[in-house]
C-alpha positions as CSV (number, residue, x, y, z in Angstrom):
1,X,-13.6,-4.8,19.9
2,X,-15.6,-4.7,16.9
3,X,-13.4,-2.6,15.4
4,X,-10.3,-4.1,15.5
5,X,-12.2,-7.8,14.6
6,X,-13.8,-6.1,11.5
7,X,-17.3,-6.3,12.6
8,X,-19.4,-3.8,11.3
9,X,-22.2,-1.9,12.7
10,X,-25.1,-3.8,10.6
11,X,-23.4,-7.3,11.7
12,X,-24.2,-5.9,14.9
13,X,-27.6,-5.2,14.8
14,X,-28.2,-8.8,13.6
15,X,-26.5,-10.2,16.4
16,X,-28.9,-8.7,18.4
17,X,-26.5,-5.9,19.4
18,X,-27.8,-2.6,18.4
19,X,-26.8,-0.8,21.2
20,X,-23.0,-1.8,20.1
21,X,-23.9,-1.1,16.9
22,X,-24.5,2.4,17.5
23,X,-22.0,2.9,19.6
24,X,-19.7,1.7,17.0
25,X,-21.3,4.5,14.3
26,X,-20.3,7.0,16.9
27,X,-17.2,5.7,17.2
28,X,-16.6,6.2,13.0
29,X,-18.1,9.4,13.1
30,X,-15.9,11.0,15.9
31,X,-13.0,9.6,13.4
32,X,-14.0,11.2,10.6
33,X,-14.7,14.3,12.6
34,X,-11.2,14.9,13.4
35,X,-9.7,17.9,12.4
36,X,-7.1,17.7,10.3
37,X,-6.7,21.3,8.3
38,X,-8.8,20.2,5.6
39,X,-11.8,19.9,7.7
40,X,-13.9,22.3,5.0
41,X,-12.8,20.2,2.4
42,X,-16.0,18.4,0.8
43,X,-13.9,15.7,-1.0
44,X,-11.7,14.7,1.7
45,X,-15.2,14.2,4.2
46,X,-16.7,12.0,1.3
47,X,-13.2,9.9,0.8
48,X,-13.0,9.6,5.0
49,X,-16.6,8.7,5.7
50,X,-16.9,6.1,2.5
51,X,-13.5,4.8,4.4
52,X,-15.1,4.8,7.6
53,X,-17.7,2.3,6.3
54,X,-14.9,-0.3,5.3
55,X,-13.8,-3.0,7.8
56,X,-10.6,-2.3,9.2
57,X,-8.7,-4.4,6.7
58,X,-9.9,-2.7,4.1
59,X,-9.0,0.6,5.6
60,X,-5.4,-0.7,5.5
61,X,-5.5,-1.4,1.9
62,X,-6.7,2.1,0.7
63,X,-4.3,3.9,2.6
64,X,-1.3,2.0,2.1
65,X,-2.3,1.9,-1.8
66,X,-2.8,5.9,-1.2
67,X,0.5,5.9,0.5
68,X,1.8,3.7,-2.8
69,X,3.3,1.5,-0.7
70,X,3.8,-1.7,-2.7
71,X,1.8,-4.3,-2.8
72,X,1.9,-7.1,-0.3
73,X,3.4,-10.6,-1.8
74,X,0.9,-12.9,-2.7
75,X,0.9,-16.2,-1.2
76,X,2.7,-18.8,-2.5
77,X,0.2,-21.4,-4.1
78,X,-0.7,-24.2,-2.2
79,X,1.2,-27.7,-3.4
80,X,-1.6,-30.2,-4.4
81,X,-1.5,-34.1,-4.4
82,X,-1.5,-33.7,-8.1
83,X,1.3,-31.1,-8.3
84,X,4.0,-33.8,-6.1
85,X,3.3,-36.5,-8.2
86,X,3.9,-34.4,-11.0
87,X,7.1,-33.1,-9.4
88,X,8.1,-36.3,-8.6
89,X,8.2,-37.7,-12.5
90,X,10.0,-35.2,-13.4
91,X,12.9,-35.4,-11.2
């Protein structure tokens, strides 16, 4: 659960939860672990356990920027009182 809310493990352990917390480093670890053909590789271990460290969010971000996926839209501004009024006089 702590993954997928973006909790991480040092959050934990000031909750009070270190038991969680650790269970949660395990949980990164066995990730990174995973064989993928370029298990020897000392790069691609850095890159996955610096990822591993990231909340999931973030995780998102560097690979779909790896990907090079486009960038998400940014949100649209948020309309003020000052921006109606100003629309207002002007139409």
């Amino acid at each position: 659960m702590a993954q997928v809310a973006g909790v991480t493990a040092d959050q934990l352990r000031e909750a009070g939860r270190a038991d969680a917390a650790e269970e949660l480093v395990e949980l990164e670890r066995q990730a990174v672990a995973q064989p993928t053909g370029f298990a020897s590789d000392p790069q691609i271990d850095a890159i996955a356990t610096l990822l591993a460290t990231l909340p999931p969010e973030a995780q998102d971000e560097v690979l779909r920027r790896v990907r090079g996926n486009t960038p998400a839209p940014a949100p649209a501004p948020q309309e003020t009182d000052d921006t109606r009024s100003r629309h207002r006089r002007a139409g």
